[in-house]
C-alpha positions as CSV (number, residue, x, y, z in Angstrom):
1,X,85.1,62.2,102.2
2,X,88.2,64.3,101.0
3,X,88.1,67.7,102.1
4,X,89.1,69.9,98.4
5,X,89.4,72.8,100.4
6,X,92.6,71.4,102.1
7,X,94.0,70.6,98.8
8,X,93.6,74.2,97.3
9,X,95.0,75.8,100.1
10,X,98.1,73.0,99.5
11,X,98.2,74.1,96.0
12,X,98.2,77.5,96.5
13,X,101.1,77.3,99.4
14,X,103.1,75.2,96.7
15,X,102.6,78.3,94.0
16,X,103.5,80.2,96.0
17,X,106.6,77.9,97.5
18,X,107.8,77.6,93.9
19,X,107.6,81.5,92.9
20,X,109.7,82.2,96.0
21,X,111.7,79.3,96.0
22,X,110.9,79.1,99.4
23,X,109.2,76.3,101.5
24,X,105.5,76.5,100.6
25,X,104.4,76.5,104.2
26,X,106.1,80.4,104.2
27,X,103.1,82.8,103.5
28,X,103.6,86.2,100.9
29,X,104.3,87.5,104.6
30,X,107.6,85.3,105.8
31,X,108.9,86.2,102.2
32,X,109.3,89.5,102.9
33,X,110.3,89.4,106.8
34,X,113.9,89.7,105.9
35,X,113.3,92.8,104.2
36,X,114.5,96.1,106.3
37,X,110.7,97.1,104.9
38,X,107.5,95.0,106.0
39,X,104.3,96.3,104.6
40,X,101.8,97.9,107.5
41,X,98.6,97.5,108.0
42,X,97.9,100.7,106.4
43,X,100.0,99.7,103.6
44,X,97.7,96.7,103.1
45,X,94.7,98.6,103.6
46,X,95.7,101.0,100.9
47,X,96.3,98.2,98.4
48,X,92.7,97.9,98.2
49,X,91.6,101.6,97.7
50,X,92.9,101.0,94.3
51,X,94.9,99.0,91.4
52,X,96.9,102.4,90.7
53,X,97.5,102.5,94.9
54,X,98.7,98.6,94.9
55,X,101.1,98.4,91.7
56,X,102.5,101.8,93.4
57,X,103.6,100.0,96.4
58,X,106.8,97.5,95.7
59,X,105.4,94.8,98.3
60,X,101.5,95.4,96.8
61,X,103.1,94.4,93.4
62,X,105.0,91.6,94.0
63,X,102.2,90.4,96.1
64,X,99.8,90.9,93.1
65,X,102.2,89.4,90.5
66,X,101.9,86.4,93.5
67,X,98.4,86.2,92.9
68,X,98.1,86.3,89.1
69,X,100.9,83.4,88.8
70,X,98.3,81.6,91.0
71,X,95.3,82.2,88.2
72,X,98.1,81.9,85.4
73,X,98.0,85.4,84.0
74,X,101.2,86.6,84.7
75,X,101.6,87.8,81.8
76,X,99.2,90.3,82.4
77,X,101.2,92.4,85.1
78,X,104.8,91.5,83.2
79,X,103.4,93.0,79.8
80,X,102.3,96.3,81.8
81,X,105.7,96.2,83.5
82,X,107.8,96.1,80.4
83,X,105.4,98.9,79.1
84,X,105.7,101.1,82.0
85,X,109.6,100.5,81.4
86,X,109.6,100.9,77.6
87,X,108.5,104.5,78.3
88,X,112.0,105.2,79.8
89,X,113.9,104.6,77.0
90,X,115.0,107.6,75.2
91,X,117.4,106.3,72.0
92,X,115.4,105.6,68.9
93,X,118.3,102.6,68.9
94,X,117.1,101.4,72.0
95,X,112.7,101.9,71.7
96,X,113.5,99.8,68.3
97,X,114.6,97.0,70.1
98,X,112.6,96.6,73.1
99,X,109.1,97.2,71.1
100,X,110.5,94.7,69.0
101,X,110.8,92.3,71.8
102,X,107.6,93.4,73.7
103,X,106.1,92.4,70.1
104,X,107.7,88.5,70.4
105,X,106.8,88.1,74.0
106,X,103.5,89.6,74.1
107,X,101.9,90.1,71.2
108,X,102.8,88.1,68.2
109,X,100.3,85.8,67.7
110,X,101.3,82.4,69.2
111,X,104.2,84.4,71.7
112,X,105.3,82.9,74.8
113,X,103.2,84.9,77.3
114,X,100.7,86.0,74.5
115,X,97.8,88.8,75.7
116,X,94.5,89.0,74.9
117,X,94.0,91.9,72.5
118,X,91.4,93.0,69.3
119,X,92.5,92.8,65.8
120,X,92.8,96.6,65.8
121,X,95.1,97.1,68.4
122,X,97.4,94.0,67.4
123,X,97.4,96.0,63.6
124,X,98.2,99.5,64.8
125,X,101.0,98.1,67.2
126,X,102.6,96.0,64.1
127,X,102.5,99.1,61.9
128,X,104.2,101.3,64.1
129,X,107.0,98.4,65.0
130,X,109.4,99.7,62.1
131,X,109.6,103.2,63.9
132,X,108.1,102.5,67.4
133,X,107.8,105.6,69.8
134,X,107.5,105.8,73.8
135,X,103.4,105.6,73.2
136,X,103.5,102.3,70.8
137,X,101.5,100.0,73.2
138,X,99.7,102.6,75.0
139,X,96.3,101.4,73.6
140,X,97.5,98.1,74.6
141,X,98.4,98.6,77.9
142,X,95.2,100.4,78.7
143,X,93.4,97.4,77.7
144,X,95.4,94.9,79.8
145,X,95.5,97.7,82.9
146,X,91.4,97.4,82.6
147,X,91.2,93.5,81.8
148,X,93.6,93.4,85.1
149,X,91.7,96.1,87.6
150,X,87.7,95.1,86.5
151,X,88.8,91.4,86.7
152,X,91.7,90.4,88.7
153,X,92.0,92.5,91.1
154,X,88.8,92.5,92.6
155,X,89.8,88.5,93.1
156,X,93.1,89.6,94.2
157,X,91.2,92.0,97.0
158,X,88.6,88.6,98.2
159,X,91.6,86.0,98.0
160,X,92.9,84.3,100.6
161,X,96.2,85.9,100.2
162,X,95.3,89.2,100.5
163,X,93.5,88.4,104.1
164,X,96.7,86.5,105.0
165,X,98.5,89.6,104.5
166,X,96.4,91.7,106.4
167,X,96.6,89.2,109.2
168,X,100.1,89.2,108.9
169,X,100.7,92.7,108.9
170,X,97.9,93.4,111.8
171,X,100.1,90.4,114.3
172,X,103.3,92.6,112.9
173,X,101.9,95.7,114.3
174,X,100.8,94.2,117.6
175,X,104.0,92.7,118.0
176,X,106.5,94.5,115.8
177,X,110.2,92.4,116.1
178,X,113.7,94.2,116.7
């Protein structure tokens, strides 16, 4: 009989090989062993008090975007991203042109990395596109942030991933390297 188990965890070493363009047999804590930064234990740890605590931490993100490339919803995390970094822009010039391409990757019906949202938020977003301020897809965001903390991060917190990288980070700790 063929063991599936074996296969997933194959699968899920090649996801993560090709997001890092590394060797799939390197695991989310190889990647970052090159870093001056390695995550601690307690930086681990922390990543599960909450979804705020592990998009705060650069290594809990990138970890997490790991993860939801894994379950195909990327396009969860890189929509909050580019919302969180909308906000910064201050030129009218410039919060014209990035809502308007937020808009074609996001939420136009049919866009590339398309999210899930209601009619009414879609509407309100596409009424304000002509004259777009920093709070545009604030609605929108708040519904992906929810979708993303009541669904996939509780996965992300039970995967294997996660419990490699607290395994990683707890041999790292009992023997750190110069």
């Amino acid at each position: 009989m063929i063991n599936l188990s074996y296969f997933r965890r194959k699968d899920w070493r090649n996801r993560l090989g090709f997001f890092s363009k590394l060797n799939s047999s390197h695991s989310m804590f190889h990647l970052l062993k090159n870093r001056p930064y390695r995550p601690t234990v307690d930086d681990v740890n922390q990543w599960a008090q909450s979804l705020d605590t592990l998009l705060s931490n650069k290594y809990g993100k990138t970890a997490f975007c790991i993860f939801l490339k894994s379950e195909f919803s990327e396009e969860n995390i890189e929509f909050w991203t580019a919302c969180e970094d909308f906000r910064l822009h201050t030129s009218q010039e410039e919060l014209l042109s990035r809502a308007n391409s937020i808009y074609e990757e996001f939420v136009k019906s049919e866009a590339p990395k398309e999210i899930n949202l209601d009619f009414h938020t879609k509407n309100a977003i596409v009424q304000n596109l002509h004259q777009p301020n920093a709070s545009i897809f604030l609605a929108a965001q708040r519904k992906v942030y929810s979708l993303m903390e009541n669904n996939s991060y509780p996965r992300f917190i039970h995967s294997d991933l996660y419990r490699e990288l607290c395994s990683a980070a707890r041999r790292e700790s009992r023997h750190p390297k110069p």
